[in-house]
C-alpha positions in Angstrom: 2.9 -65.5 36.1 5.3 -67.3 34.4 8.0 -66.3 32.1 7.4 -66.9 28.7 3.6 -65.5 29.5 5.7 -61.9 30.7 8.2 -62.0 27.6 5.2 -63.0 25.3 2.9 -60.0 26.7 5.7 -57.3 26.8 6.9 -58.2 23.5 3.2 -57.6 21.9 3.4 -54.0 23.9 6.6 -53.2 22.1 5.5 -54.2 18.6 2.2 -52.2 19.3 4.3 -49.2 20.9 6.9 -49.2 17.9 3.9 -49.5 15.1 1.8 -46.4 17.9 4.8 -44.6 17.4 5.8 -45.3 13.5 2.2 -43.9 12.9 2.7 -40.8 14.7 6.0 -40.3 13.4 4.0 -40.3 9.7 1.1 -38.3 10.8 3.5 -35.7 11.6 5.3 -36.0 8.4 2.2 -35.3 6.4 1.1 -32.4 8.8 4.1 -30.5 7.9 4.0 -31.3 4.3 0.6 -30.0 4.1 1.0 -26.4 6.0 4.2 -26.2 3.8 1.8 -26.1 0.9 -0.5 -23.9 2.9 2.3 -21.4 3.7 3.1 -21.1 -0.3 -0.6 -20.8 -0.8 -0.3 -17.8 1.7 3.0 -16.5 0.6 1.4 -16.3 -3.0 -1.9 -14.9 -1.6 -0.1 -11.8 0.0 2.5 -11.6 -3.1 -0.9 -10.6 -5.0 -2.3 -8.7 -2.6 0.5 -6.6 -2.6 0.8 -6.4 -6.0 -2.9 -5.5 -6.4 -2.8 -2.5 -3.6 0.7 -1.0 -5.3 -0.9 -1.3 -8.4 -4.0 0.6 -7.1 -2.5 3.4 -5.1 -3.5 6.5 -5.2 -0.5 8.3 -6.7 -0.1 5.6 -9.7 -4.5 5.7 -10.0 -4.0 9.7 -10.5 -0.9 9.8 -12.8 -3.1 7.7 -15.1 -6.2 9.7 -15.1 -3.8 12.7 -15.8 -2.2 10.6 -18.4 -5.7 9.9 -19.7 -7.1 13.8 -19.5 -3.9 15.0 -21.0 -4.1 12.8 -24.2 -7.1 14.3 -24.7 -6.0 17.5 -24.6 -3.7 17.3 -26.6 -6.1 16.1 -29.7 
């Protein structure tokens, strides 16, 4: 095998390596950026859930019935 045939062939395999690599390097960009948007969607999903069960405990779910029955009452 001659030389320039060798130089020729390896540098093809680097340029495909490098652009193999570049690619990867942007796939992995993307990944992150997308389950950074799913962790907000998540962090926001479990703000409301816990929003939703303190606003239906049972202690605030009474006071308000008692609130309710004792304006009643009073009438």
């Amino acid at each position: 095998m001659e030389v320039s045939t060798a130089i020729t062939l390896l540098t093809i395999n680097l340029i495909v390596l490098s652009a193999v690599i570049i690619v990867i390097i942007i796939v992995g960009i993307v990944l992150v950026v997308k389950l950074n948007k799913v962790a907000q969607n998540i962090k926001q999903a479990t703000a409301n859930i816990a929003y939703v069960t303190d606003w239906f405990s049972p202690l605030k779910v009474f006071r308000g019935f008692g609130r309710i029955i004792a304006k009643f009452i009073k009438r």
